[in-house]
N, C-alpha and C positions, 0 to 999 in steps of 0.2 A: 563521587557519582557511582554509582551501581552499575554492577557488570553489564548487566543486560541493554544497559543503556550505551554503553561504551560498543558492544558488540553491535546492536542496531544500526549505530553509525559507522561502522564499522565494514557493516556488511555494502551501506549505499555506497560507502566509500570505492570498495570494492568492485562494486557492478560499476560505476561511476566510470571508474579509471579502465574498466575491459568493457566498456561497452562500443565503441570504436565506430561511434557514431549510428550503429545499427536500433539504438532505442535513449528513450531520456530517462531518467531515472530523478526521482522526487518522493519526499514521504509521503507517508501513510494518505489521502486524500479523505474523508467522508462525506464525498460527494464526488460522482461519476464527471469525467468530464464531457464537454458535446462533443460530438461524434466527428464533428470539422477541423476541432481541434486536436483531434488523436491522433486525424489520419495528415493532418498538416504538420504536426510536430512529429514526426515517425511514431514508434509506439512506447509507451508509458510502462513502467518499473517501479512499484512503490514498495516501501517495507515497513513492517509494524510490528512489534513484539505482542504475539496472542495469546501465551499463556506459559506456565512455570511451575515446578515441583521442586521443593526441599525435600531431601532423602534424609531422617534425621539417624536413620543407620551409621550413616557416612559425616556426620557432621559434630562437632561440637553445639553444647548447649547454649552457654553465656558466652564462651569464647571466640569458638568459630575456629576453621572458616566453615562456610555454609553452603555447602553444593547445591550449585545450580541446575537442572535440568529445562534448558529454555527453549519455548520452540516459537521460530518467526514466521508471517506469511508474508510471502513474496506474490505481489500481486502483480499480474500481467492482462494488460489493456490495450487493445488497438480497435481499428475500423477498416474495413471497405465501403466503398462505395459503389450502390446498385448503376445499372445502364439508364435505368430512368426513376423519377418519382414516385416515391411509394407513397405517396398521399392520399391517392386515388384508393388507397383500401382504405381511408378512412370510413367512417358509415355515413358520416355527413355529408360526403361528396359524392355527386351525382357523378357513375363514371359507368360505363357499357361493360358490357360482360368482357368482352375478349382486354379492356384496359386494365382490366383485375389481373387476366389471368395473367397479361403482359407483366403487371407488376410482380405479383405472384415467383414468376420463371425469373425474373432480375434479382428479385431478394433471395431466390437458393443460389441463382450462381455469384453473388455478393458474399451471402452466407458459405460459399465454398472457398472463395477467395480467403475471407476473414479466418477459417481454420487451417488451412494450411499456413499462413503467415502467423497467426499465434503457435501452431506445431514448429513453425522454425523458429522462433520465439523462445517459448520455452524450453529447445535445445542449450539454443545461445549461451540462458542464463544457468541449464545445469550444468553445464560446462566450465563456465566461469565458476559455480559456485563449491563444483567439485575437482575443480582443479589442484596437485597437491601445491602448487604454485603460491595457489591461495588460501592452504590450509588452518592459517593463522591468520589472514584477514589483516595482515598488516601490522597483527597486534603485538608489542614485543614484551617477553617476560620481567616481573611476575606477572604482568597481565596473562591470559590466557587462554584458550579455550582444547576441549579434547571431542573424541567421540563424536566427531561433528556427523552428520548425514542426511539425505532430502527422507521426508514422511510420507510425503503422499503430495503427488498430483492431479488438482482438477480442473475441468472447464464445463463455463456455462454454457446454453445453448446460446447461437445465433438470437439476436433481437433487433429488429428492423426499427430503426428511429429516422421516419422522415427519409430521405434516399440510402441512404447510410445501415449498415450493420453492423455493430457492436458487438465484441468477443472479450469476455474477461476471465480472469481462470486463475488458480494459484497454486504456490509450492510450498510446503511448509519447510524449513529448513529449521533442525534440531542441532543443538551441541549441548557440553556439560561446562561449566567452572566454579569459579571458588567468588562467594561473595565475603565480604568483610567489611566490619562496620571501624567507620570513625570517630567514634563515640557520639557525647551528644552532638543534635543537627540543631541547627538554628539558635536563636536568642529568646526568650520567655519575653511576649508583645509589653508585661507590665503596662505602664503609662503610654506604650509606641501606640501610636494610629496606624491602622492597616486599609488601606486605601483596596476597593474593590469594586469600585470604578468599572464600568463596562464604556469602552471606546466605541464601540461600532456606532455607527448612524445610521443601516440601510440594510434591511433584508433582503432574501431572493425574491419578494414582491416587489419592493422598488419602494416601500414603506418607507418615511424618515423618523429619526428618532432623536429625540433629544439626551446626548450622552450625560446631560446633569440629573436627571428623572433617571439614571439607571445604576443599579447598585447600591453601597452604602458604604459610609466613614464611618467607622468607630469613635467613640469620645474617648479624649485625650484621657 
């Protein structure tokens, strides 16, 4: 397995074990969760490997090793919840002036809630993540990593979903190592069947699907 991939787990391992109940921690998501469940499971920690540079200055050609320069985002998720409904700003809904502005003044002071609790948030996790404690990540030699350090922090704005306010926001977190190949990977398919099968039955419409109509068998 490839550094970067060892390092990713590495790293949830990490927050995982120093998180001390103050957030959950899960990979990468591509898809937001609901807002009920952010704020009902305390707050969300996901990580994802976003991108990577070979320096070939520093590296062998055919041999290796092959420096890594990897960077992850660390992605940070939570919610508040306003004092009342914010449905009422929908356009469809019939609602009085003053019930706007009521919702209105709920969702800043929701949205004020939601940034200060991701600002301790994302203390928590630089801490953990710059800890020298855990500057190896658990990882023991040769495995490795050097140079490690955060790139940059951001956060999106407050986004009001139904009573609820949503804050997401993230860390990239940078290190260097040494990649190294095991020679050939895999077996030449020849005469093998490669099954490519799609399992799912049910989209986020609530669609069904017949899992034999998806995919395809190669001949033997």
């Amino acid at each position: 397995m490839m550094l970067f991939r060892t390092v990713k787990q590495a790293l949830e391992t990490t927050l995982m074990s120093n998180a001390n109940g103050q957030f959950t921690v899960e990979g990468y998501q591509r898809q937001s969760h609901a807002a009920e469940e952010i704020l009902g499971t305390l707050r969300h920690v996901s990580v994802f490997y976003s991108r990577g540079a070979f320096d070939k200055a520093r590296s062998g050609w055919l041999s290796g090793p092959w420096k890594h320069a990897m960077t992850f985002t660390v992605q940070l998720e939570l919610s508040a919840q306003a004092s009342m409904d914010l449905s009422v700003l929908n356009p469809n809904v019939t609602a009085t002036g003053a019930q706007r502005m009521a919702a209105l003044a709920a969702s800043q002071t929701a949205g004020i809630v939601a940034d200060e609790y991701w600002d301790q948030l994302a203390e928590i996790v630089w801490q953990i993540l710059i800890n020298p404690v855990n500057q190896q990540l658990g990882l023991t030699p040769p495995i490795g990593i050097s140079d490690r350090w955060i790139d940059n922090i951001s956060k999106e704005h407050p986004a009001p979903v139904g009573e609820y306010v949503i804050l997401t926001g993230t860390m990239d977190y940078s290190c260097l190592g040494s990649e190294t190949t095991a020679g050939v990977i895999g077996t030449p398919a020849g005469k093998n069947a490669i099954d490519v099968t799609l399992n799912e039955t049910a989209d986020i419409t609530g669609a069904v699907y017949d899992p034999a109509q998806q995919g395809a068998k190669s001949s033997p």
